[in-house]
C-alpha positions as CSV (number, residue, x, y, z in Angstrom):
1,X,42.3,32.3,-60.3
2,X,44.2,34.6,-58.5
3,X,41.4,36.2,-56.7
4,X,39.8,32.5,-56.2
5,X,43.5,31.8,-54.2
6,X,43.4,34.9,-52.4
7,X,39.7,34.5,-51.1
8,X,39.4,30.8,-50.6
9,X,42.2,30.4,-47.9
10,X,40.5,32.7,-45.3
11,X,38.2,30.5,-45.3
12,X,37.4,28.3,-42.2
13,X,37.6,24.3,-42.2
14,X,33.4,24.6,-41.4
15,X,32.8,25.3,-44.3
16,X,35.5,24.1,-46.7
17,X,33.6,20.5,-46.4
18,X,31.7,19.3,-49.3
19,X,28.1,20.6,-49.4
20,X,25.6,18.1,-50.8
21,X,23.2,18.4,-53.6
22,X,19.9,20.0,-52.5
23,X,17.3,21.9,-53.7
24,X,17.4,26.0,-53.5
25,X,15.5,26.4,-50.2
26,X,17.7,24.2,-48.4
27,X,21.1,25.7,-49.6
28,X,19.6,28.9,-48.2
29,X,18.6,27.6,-45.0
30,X,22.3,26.2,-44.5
31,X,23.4,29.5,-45.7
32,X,21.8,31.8,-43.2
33,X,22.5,29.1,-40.1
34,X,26.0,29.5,-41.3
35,X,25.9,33.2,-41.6
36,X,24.2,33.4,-38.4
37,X,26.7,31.6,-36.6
38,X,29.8,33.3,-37.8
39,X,28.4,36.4,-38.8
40,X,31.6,36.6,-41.3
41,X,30.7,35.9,-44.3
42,X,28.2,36.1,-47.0
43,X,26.5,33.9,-49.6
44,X,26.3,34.4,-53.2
45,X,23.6,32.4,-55.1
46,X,24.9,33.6,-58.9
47,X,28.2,31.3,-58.3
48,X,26.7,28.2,-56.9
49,X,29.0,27.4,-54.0
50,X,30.3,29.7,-50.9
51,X,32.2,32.5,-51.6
52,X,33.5,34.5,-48.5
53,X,33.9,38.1,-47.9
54,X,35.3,39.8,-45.0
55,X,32.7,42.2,-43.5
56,X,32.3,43.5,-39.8
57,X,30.6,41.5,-37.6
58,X,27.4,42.8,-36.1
59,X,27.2,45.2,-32.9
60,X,25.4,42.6,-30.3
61,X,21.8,43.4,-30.5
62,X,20.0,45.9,-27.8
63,X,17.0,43.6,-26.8
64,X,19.1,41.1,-24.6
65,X,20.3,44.3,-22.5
66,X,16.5,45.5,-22.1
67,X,14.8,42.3,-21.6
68,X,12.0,42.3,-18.5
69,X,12.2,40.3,-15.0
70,X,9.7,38.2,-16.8
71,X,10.7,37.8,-20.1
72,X,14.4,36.2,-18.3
73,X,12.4,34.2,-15.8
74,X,10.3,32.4,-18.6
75,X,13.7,31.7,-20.0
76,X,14.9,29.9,-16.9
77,X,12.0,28.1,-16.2
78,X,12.2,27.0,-20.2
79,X,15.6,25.7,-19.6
80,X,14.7,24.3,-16.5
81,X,12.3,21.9,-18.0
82,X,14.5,20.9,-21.0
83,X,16.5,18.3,-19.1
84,X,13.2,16.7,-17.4
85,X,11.8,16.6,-20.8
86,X,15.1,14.6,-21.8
87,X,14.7,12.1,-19.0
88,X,11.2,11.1,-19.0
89,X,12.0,10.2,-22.9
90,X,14.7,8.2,-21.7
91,X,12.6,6.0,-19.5
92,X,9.9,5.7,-21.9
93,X,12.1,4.9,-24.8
94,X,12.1,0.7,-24.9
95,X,14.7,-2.2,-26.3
96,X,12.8,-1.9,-29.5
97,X,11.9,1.7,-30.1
98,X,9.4,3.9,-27.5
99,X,7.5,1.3,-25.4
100,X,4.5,2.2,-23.3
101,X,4.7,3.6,-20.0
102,X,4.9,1.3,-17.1
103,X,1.3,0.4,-16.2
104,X,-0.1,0.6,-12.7
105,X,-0.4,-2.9,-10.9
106,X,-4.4,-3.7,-10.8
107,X,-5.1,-4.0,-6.8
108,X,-6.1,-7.7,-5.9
109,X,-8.1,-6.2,-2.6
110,X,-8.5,-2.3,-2.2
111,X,-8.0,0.2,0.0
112,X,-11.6,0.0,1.2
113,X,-11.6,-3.9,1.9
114,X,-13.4,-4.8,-0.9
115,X,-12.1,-7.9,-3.2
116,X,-11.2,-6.9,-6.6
117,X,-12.7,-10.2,-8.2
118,X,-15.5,-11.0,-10.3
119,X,-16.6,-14.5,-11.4
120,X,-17.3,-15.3,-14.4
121,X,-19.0,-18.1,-16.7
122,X,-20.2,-20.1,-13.8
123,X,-22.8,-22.8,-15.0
124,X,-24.0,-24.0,-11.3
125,X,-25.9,-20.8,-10.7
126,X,-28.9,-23.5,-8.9
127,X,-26.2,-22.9,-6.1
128,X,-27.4,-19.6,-5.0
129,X,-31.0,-20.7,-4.9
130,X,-29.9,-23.6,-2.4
131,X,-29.0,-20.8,0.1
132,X,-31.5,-18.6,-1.0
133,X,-30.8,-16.5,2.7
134,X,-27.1,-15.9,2.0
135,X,-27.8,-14.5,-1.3
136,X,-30.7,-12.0,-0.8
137,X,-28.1,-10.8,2.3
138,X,-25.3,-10.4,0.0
139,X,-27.1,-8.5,-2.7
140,X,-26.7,-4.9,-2.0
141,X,-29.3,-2.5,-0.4
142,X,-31.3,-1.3,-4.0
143,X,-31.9,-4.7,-4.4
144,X,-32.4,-6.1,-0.7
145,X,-35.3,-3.2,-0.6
146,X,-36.9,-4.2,-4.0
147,X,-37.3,-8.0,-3.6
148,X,-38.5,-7.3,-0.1
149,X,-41.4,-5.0,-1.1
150,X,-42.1,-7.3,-4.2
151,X,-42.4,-10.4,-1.7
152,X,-45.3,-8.7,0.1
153,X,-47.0,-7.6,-3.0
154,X,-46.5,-10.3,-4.7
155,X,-48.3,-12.6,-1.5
156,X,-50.9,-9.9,-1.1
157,X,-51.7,-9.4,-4.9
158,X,-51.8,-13.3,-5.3
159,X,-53.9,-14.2,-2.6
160,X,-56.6,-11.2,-3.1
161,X,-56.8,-12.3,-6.7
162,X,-57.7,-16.1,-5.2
163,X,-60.2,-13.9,-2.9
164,X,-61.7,-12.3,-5.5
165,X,-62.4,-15.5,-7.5
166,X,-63.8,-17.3,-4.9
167,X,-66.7,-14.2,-4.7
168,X,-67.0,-14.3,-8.7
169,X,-67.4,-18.6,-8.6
170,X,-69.7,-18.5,-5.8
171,X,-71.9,-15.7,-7.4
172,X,-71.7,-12.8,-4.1
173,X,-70.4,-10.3,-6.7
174,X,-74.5,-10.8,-7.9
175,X,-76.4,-10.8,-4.8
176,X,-74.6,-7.7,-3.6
177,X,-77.8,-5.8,-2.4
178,X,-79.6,-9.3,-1.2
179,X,-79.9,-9.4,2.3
180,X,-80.7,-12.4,2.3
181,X,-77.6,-14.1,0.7
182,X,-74.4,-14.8,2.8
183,X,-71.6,-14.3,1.1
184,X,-68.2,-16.0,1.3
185,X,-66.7,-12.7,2.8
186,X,-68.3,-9.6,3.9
187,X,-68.3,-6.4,2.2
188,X,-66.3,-7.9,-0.4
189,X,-67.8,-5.9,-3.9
190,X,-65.1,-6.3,-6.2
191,X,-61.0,-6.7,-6.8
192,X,-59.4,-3.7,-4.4
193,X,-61.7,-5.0,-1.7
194,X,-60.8,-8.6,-2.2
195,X,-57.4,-7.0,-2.1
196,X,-58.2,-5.0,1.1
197,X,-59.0,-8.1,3.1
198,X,-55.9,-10.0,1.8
199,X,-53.3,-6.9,3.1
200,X,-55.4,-7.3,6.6
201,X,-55.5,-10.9,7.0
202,X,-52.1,-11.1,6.4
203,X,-50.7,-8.7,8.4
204,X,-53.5,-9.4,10.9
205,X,-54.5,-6.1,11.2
206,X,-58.7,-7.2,11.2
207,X,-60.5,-3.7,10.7
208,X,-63.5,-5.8,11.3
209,X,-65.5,-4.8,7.9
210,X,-64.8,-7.4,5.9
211,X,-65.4,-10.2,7.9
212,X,-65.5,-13.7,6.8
213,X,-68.5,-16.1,7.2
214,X,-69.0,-19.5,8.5
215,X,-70.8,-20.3,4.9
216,X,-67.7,-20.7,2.8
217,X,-65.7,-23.6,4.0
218,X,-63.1,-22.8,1.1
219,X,-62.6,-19.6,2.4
220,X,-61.6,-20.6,5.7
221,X,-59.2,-23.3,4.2
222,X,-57.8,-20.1,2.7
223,X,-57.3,-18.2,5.5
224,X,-55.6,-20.5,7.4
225,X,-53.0,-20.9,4.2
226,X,-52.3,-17.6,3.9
227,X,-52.0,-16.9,7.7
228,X,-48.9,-19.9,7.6
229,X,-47.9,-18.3,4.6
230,X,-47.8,-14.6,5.8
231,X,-46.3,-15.5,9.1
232,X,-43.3,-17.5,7.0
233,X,-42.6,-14.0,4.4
234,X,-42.2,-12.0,7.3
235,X,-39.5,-14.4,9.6
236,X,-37.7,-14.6,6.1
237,X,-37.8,-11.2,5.6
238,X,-37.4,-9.0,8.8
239,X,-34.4,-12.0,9.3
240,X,-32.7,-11.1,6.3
241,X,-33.2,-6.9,6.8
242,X,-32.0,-7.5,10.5
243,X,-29.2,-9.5,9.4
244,X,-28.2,-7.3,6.7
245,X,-28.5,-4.0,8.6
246,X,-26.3,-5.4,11.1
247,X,-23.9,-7.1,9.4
248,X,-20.6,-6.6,10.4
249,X,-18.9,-5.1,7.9
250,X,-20.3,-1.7,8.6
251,X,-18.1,-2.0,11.6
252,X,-15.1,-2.3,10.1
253,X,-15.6,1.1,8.2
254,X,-14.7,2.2,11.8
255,X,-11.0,0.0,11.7
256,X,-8.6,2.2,9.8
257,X,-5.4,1.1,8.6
258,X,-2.2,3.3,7.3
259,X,-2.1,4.7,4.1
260,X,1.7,3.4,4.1
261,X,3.6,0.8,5.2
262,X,7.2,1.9,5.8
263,X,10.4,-0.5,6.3
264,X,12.9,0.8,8.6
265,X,15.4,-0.3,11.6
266,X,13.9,-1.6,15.2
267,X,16.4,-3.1,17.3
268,X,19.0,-3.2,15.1
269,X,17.2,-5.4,12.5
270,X,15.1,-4.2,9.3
271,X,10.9,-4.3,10.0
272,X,8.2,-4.1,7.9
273,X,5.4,-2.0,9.9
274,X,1.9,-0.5,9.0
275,X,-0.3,1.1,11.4
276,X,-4.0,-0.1,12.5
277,X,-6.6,1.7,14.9
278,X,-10.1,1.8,16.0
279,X,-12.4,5.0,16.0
280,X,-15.1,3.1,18.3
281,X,-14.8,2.9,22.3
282,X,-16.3,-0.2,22.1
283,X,-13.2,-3.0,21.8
284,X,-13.1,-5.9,19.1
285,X,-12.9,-8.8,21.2
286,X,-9.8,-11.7,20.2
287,X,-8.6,-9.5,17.2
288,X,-6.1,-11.3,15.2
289,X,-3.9,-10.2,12.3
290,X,-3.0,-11.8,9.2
291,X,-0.8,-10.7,6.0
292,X,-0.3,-12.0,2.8
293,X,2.1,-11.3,-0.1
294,X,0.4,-11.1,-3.3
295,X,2.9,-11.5,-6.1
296,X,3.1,-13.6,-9.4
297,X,5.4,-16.5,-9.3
298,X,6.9,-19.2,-11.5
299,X,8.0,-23.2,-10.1
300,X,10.5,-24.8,-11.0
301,X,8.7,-27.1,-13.3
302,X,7.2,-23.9,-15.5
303,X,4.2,-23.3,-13.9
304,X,3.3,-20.0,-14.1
305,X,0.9,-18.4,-10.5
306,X,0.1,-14.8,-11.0
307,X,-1.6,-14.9,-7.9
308,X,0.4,-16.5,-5.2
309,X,-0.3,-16.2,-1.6
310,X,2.7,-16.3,0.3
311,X,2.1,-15.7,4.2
312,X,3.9,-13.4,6.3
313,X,4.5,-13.3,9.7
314,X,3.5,-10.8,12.4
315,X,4.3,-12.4,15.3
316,X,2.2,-15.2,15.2
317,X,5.1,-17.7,17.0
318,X,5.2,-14.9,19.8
319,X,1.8,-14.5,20.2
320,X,2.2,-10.7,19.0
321,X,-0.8,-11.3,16.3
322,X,-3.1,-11.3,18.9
323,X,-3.7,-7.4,19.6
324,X,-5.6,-5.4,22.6
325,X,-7.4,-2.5,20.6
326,X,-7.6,0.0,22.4
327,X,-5.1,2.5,20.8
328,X,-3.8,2.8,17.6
329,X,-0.7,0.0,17.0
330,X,1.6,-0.2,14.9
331,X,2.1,-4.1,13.8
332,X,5.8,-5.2,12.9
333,X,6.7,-8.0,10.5
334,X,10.5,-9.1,11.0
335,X,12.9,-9.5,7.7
336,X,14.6,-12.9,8.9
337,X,15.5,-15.8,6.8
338,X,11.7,-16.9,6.7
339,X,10.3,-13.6,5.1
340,X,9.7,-13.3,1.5
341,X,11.7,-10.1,1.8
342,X,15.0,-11.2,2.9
343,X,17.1,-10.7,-0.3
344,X,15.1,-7.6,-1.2
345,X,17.3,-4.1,-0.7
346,X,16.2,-0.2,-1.0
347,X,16.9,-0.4,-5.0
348,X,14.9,-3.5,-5.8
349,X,11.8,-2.5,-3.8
350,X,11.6,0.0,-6.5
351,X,11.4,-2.9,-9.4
352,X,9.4,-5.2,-7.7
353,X,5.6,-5.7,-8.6
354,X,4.0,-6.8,-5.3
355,X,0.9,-6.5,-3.1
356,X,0.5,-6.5,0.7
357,X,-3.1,-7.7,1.8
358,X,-3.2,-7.2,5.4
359,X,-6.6,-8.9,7.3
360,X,-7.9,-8.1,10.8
361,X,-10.3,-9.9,12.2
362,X,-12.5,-10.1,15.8
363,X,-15.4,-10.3,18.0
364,X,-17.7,-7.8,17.8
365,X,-18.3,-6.4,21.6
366,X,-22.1,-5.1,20.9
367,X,-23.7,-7.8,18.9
368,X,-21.0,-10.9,19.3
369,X,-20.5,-11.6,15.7
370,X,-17.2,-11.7,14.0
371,X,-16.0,-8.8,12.0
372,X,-12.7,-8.5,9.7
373,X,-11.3,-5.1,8.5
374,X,-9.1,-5.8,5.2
375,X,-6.6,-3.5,3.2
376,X,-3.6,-3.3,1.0
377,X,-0.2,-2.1,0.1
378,X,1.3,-1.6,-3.3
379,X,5.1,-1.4,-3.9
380,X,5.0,2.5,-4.1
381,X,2.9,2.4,-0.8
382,X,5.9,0.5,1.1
383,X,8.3,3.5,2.1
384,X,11.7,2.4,2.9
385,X,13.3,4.8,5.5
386,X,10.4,6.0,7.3
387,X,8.8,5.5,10.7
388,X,5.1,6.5,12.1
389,X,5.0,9.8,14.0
390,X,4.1,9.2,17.7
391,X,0.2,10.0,18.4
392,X,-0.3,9.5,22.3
393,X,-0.3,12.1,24.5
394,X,-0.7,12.6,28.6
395,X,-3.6,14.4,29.4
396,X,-4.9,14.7,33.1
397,X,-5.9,11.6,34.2
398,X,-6.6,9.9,30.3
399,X,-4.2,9.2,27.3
400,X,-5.2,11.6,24.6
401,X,-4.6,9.9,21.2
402,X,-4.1,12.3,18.3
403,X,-5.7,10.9,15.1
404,X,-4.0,13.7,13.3
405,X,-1.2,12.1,13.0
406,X,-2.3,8.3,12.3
407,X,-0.6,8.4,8.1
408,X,2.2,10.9,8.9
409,X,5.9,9.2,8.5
410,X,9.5,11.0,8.6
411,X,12.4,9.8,7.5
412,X,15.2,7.8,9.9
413,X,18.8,6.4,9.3
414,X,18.2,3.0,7.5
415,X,20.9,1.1,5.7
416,X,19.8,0.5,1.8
417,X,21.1,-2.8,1.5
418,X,18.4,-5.7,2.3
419,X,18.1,-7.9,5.1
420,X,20.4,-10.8,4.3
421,X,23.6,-8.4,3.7
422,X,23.0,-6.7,7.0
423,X,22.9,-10.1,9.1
424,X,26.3,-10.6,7.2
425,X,27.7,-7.3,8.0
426,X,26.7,-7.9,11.5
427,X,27.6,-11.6,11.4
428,X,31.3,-10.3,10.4
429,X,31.5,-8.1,13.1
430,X,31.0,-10.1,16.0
431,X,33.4,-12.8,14.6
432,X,36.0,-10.0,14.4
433,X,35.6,-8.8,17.9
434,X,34.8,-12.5,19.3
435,X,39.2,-13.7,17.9
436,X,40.1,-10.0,18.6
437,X,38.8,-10.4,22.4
438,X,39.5,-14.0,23.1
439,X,43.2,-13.3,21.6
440,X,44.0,-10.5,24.2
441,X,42.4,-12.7,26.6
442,X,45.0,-15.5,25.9
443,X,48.0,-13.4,26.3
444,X,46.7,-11.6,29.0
445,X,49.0,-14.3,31.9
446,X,52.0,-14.3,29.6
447,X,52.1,-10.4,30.2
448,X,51.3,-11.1,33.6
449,X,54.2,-13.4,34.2
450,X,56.6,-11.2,33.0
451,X,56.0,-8.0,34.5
452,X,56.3,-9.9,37.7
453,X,59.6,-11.7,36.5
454,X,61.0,-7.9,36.0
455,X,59.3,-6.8,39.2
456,X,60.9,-9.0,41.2
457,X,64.6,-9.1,39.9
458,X,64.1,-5.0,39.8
459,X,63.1,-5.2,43.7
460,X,66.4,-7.3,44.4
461,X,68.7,-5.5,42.3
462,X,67.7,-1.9,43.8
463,X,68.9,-0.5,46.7
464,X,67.4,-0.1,50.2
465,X,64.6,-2.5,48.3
466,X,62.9,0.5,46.6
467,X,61.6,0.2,42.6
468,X,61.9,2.9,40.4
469,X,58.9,2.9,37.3
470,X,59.6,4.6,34.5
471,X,57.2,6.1,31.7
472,X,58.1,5.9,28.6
473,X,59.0,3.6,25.8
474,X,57.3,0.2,24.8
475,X,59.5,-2.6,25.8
476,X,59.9,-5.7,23.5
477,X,57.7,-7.8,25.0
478,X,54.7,-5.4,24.7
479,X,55.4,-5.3,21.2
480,X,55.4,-9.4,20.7
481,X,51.8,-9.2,22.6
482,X,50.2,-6.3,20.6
483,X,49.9,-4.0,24.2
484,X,51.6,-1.0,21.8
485,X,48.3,-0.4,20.0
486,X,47.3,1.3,22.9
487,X,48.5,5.5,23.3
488,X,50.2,4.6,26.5
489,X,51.4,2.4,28.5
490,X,53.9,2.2,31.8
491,X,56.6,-0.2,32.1
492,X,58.9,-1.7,34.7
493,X,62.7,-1.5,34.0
494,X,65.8,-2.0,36.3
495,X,67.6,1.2,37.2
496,X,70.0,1.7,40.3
497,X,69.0,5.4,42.4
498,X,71.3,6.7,44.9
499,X,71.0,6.9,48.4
């Protein structure tokens, strides 16, 4: 007992705490963190429970003093990366537990132009064959080139198989080496040269080798169908390869708009603004631009839009919509009180989940027929702060525009707030310096009056009718008025001079 009272008190408040009951490896484990810590004391397993003993501590080990440039860099760059580890857990952990990650808004139109929408479970598919034209133009090139080689071979296949039965009804497939039988059509032996004369009296080309006869009544009734017939497959489809080659939307792969749309100041008052150009010398006649704002709304009676179309202005009460081409501009739409982003500030851009579908649309100069250019903005694509780099530069005798430069932004002075706090700010200032003006303005002939009062009575009083001005103090009636805010000031006061 004596050596238990001796030992025990030495020994520190980390460790005098109750241990809990655990198995063998885990008493050790808590042992050697314990030892490693303090380096102090020692462990004895044949008692049960802590026992202490003074020993020396431990001369600090050589390998810190020798580590490498490397081995100390790894280190850094190990502790570096411990705090970002920390935070993205942060943000991914939920209310409930870990949530998923935010997921990426799905674009309504991309980049490219092209709608993000496909139809679905449509019954009224006779529709398409109504406007059979519009549809074989809309289908895309594989399958433009594929029904149009199939409509001639399928025309010249049927009507040399009708050729080639006429010959097997009327019996010249048997009386091939009489001379003295006529035949429907000349030269006509079997089924490729029933199919021969069908290719060539379609496509008029008339060889002159197979030759029809004035014998065969039905076969000139034939001819004369599939002449109309021909003549009607190829207006139907050269129109729909010359339509669809120059359709207009290869054009606008030419019309480029900014990868970013940025939100910063422009005479004194915050602007949304993207950038659009054209690579082609030839103009788009009457171009015209449109914007919408794509974003998911609810009414007040609980009906839920996850697409709603809310239309923003660029300029269209101006006139400012309406663009001349020729250069690269950049289109401004003006936060006021009629813009979906009046109440919206630098922080809650960040939360939002929006889309900006910006439409351009014109007259073709070349062939006349209208073409629209479309694109979009997401909410990390709208950069708050920034303005587009300049691109035009003077050259001798042209303006040289730089392309280079058409996506490249820096960064500018812009207030975080959103639009509606900085028409107050503003709004607040001009009232204080509208009272603060007109005030002044209203003492302004009481001051007046005065200083002539004193004038005169300091011209009577003075001798040989010379006045005497003195620099100095404020007097009491600049005081009253509010003159004193100012640095200086010079005032009149009576004093008598000798002669």
């Amino acid at each position: 007992m004596a050596l238990e009272n001796s030992v025990f008190p030495t020994r520190p408040d980390s460790l005098s705490l109750p241990v809990e009951e655990k198995g063998e490896g885990e008493q050790v484990e808590v042992a050697a963190e314990a030892t490693a810590s303090t380096g102090v004391f020692n462990l004895s397993e044949e008692l049960g429970h802590v026992v202490t003993t003074e020993t020396a501590p431990s001369p600090p080990p050589l390998v810190k003093v020798k580590r490498s440039f490397q081995n100390k860099l790894a280190e850094r760059e190990a502790t570096a990366n411990q705090p970002r580890k920390k935070i993205v857990q942060e943000r991914e952990r939920g209310r409930f537990g870990w949530a998923r990650a935010r997921r990426k808004r799905q674009r309504y139109v991309e980049k490219n132009g092209r709608c993000n929408v496909q139809h679905g479970n449509m019954r009224e598919t006779y529709r398409y064959l109504t406007d059979i034209f519009t549809t074989l133009v809309d289908l895309n090139w594989r399958c433009s080139l594929f029904v149009f080689v199939m409509a001639y071979a399928v025309t010249w296949l049927f009507f040399g198989a009708i050729w080639y039965l006429i010959a097997y009804c009327r019996g010249d497939l048997d009386h091939l080496e009489d001379e003295t039988w006529t035949p429907c059509v000349n030269n006509v032996n079997g089924f490729i040269s029933a199919f021969l004369f069908s290719i060539e009296t379609e496509t008029t080309i008339g060889y002159g080798h197979r030759v029809i006869t004035d014998q065969c009544p039905v076969g000139t009734m034939l001819l004369l169908l599939q002449a109309i017939l021909g003549s009607m497959v190829n207006a139907f489809m050269v129109g729909c390869m010359f339509v669809k080659i120059s359709q207009p939307n290869k054009r606008a792969e030419t019309l480029v708009f900014s990868k970013h749309a940025v939100i910063s100041l422009r005479d004194d008052k915050l602007c949304l603004m993207f950038r659009v150009g054209d690579l082609r010398s030839s103009h788009i006649v009457g171009a015209n631009m449109r914007a919408k704002l794509i974003k998911s709304k609810q009414t007040q009676e609980g009906e839920f839009i996850p697409l709603d179309q809310t239309d923003i202005s660029v300029g269209f009460e101006t006139g400012d919509d309406r663009l001349f081409l020729v250069s690269p501009l950049v289109i401004s739409h003006e936060i006021d009180t009629h813009s979906p982003f009046w109440d919206m500030s630098q922080s809650q851009l960040e939360k939002e989940d929006f889309e900006i579908v910006v439409i351009l649309e014109g007259m073709v100069e070349a062939t006349g027929m209208t073409c629209q250019a479309r694109s979009s903005y997401l909410t990390e694509e709208v950069l708050w702060g920034h303005r587009f780099s300049p691109m035009m530069l003077m050259a001798e005798g042209f303006f040289d525009i730089d392309y280079g430069a058409f996506h490249h932004t820096f960064e500018v002075d812009t207030p975080s707030c959103s639009a509606r706090e900085l028409s107050l700010a503003a709004a607040r200032l001009d009232a204080h310096l509208y009272w603060s003006i007109s005030s002044r303005l209203d003492e302004e002939p009481t001051l007046t009056n005065q200083a002539a009062k004193q004038l005169d009575s300091g011209s009577a009083n003075s001798k040989g009718g010379e006045t005497t001005f003195i620099v100095g103090e404020m007097t009491d009636i600049q005081e009253q008025t509010g003159l004193g805010e100012l640095n200086g000031c010079v005032a009149t006061d009576q004093s008598e001079s000798e002669a």
